[in-house]
C-alpha positions, 0 to 999 in steps of 0.5 A, spaced: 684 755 685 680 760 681 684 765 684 690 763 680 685 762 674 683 769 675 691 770 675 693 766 669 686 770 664 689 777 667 696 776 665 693 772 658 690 780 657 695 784 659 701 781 655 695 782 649 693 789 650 701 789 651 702 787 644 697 790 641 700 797 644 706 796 642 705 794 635 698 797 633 702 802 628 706 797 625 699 792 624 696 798 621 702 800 615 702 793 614 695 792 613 694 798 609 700 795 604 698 789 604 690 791 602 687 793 596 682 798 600 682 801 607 675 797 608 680 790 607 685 793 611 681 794 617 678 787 615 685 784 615 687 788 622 681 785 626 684 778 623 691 779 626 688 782 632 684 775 633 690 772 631 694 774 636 689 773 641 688 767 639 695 764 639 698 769 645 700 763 649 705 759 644 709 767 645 713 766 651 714 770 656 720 770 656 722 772 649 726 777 646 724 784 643 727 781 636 723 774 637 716 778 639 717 782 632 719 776 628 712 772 631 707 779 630 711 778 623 709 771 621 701 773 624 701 778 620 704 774 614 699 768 615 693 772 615 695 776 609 697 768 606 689 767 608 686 773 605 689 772 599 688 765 598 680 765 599 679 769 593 683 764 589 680 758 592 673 761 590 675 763 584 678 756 582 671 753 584 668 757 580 671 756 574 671 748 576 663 749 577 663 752 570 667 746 567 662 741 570 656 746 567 659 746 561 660 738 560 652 737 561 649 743 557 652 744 550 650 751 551 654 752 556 660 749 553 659 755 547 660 760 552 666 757 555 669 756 549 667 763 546 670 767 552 677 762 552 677 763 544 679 771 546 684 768 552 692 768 550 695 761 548 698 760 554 693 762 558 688 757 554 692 752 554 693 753 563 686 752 561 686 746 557 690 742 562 687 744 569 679 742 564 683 735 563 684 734 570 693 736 571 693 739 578 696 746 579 702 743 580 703 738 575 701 744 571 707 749 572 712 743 571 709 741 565 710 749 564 716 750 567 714 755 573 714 755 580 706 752 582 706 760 586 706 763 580 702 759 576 697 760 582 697 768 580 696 766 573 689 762 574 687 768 579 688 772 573 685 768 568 679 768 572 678 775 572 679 776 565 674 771 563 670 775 567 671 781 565 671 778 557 663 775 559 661 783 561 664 786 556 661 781 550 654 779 553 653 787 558 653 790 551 650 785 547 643 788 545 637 782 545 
């Protein structure tokens, strides 16, 4: 029995080392593109590794080449989805934790009113609309995009506000 364990975990281990030989190069070049520095690649590598490990046992032993190519595609996928949506969820928190500030200190309010006041109009209305409770993808219907776009937008809405904070309040002088 424990022979046959012993097996199993070496077979598990070889077809591991199998892939990672095989596809080492290509799991690089798509890191790499898909990255916005090497330390991100090298971050999202590790992931794919732990990935493939982790999920090594629902490829079967008797796929094809174009089948083990289009699952290391999807790991790959999956983890590049993964590390770009955990900035994203971040950052909406983040505006959703401001909101919740700004309902509570009026100082506060006048900050966020201000940064938003330099926005666009339709970045301030997405805006608007997220503070009165739409979902994201109540939001993109109401404006007539796809929810994955309107998801781009608030990432990048979020980065402009705070680009605008440091260059209003960093070069303020007290």
């Amino acid at each position: 029995m424990c022979e046959q364990h012993h097996d199993i975990e070496a077979e598990r281990n070889e077809r591991y080392l199998s892939l990672l030989r095989t596809f080492r190069r290509h799991i690089e070049h798509y890191c790499i593109v898909h990255s916005n520095c090497r330390e991100d690649a090298e971050d999202m590598m590790q992931e794919v590794f732990i990935a493939v490990w982790e999920n090594i046992d629902a490829l079967r032993s008797d796929s094809t080449p174009q089948q083990v190519n289009r699952w290391m595609q999807k790991v790959m996928r999956t983890v590049f989805v993964r590390q770009v949506r955990r900035p994203r969820i971040k950052a909406e928190a983040q505006l959703g934790e401001a909101a919740n500030v700004a309902d509570t200190v009026d100082s506060d309010r006048e900050l966020i009113e201000e940064l938003v006041s330099h926005l666009p109009p339709d970045d301030r209305q997405i805006l608007q609309e997220r503070f009165y409770g739409y979902s994201n993808a109540e939001i993109a219907v109401r404006m007539g995009m796809k929810e994955n776009t309107l998801n781009k937008r608030m990432s990048r809405i979020v980065t402009k506000l705070k680009e605008i904070y440091k260059e209003i309040y960093e070069n303020k002088q007290y």
